[in-house]
C-alpha positions in Angstrom: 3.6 27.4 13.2 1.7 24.2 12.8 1.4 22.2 10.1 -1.7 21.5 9.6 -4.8 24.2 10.1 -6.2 23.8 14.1 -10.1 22.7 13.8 -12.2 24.6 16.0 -15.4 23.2 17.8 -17.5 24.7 15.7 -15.7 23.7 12.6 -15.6 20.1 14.0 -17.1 16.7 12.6 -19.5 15.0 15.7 -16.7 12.7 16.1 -14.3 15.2 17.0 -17.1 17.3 18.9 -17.5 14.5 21.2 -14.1 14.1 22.0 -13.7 17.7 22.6 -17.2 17.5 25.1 -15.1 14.9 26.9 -11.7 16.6 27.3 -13.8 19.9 28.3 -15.8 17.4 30.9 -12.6 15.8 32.6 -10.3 18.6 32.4 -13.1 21.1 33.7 -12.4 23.7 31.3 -13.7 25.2 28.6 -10.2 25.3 26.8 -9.4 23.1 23.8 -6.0 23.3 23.5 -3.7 23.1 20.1 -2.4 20.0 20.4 -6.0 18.7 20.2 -7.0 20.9 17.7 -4.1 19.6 15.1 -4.9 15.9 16.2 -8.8 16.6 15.0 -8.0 16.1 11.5 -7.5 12.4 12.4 -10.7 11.4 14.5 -9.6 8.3 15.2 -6.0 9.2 16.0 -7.6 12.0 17.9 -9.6 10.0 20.0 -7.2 7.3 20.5 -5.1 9.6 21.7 -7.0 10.9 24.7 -8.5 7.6 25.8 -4.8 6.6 26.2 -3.5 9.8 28.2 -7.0 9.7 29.7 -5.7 6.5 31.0 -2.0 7.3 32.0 -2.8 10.7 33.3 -5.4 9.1 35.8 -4.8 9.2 39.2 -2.9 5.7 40.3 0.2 4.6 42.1 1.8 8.5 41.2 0.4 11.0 42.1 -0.7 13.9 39.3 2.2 16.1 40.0 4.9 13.5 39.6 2.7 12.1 36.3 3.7 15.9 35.5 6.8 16.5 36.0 8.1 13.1 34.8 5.8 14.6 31.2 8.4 17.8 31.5 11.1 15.6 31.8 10.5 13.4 29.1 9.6 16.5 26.7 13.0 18.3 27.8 14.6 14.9 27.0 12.5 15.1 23.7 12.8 18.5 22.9 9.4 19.1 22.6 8.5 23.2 23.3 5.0 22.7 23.2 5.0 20.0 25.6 7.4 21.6 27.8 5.1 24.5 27.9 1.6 22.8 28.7 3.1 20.4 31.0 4.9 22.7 33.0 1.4 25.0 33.0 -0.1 22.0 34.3 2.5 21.0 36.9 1.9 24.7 38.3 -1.5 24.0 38.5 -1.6 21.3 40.4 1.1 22.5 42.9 4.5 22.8 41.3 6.5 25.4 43.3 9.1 27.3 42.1 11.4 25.6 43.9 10.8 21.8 42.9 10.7 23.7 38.9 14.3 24.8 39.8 15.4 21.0 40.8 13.4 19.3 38.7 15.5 21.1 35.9 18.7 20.5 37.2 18.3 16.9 37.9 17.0 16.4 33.8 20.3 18.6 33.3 22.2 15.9 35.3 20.6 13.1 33.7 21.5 14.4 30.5 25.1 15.3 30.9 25.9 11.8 33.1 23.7 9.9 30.1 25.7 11.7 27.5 29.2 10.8 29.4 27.9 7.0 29.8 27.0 6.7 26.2 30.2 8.1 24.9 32.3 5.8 27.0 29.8 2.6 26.3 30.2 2.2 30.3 28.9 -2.0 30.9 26.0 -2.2 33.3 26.9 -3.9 36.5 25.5 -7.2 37.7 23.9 -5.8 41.0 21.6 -2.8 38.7 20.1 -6.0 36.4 17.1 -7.6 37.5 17.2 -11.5 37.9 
């Protein structure tokens, strides 16, 4: 249950209106989602907050699937359901199979048992994995 009460469009300031017109616009959806909807009591945090996934989320160097996935990773790593959730939603929709959910899980289960055994035993980095 959130914490704070979601602001619908309709209930919105402009400021937060606008930013709603523009995640509508470049998401192609109707849809404004919760996480959105909490942020809106902040319009500056709000909109500060999509230009900046605006930004990373863009297509570049990786393409929008791995921008994805990497998001579900992190969020496992993070614990965070509701990011878990949307990202993986998103992931799907933009080609996620089954399949690649299934690996993409066990390597963040990897990552997370040989991190935990590393940081336990306080293993040194060696020389040849440091940049110079």
């Amino acid at each position: 249950m959130s914490t704070v009460n979601l602001i619908e469009y309709e209930d919105a300031s402009p400021a937060v209106r606008a930013v709603y017109d523009d995640i509508r616009a470049t998401r192609k959806t109707d849809n404004i989602n919760n996480f959105w909807k909490a942020l809106a009591h902040s319009p500056a945090q709000l909109e500060r907050t999509w230009q900046q996934i605006k930004a990373v989320m863009a297509p570049g160097a990786l393409d929008p699937l791995t921008k994805e996935l990497l998001y579900i990773a992190v969020s496992v790593a993070n614990g965070c359901e509701y990011c878990i959730h949307s990202h993986t939603a998103a992931a799907r929709s933009k080609g996620m199979t089954d399949e690649q959910y299934a690996e993409l899980l066990a390597v963040v289960g990897m990552a997370h048992q040989t991190n935990g055994l590393v940081t336990a035993l306080q293993v040194e980095v060696d020389d040849m994995f440091k940049v110079r």
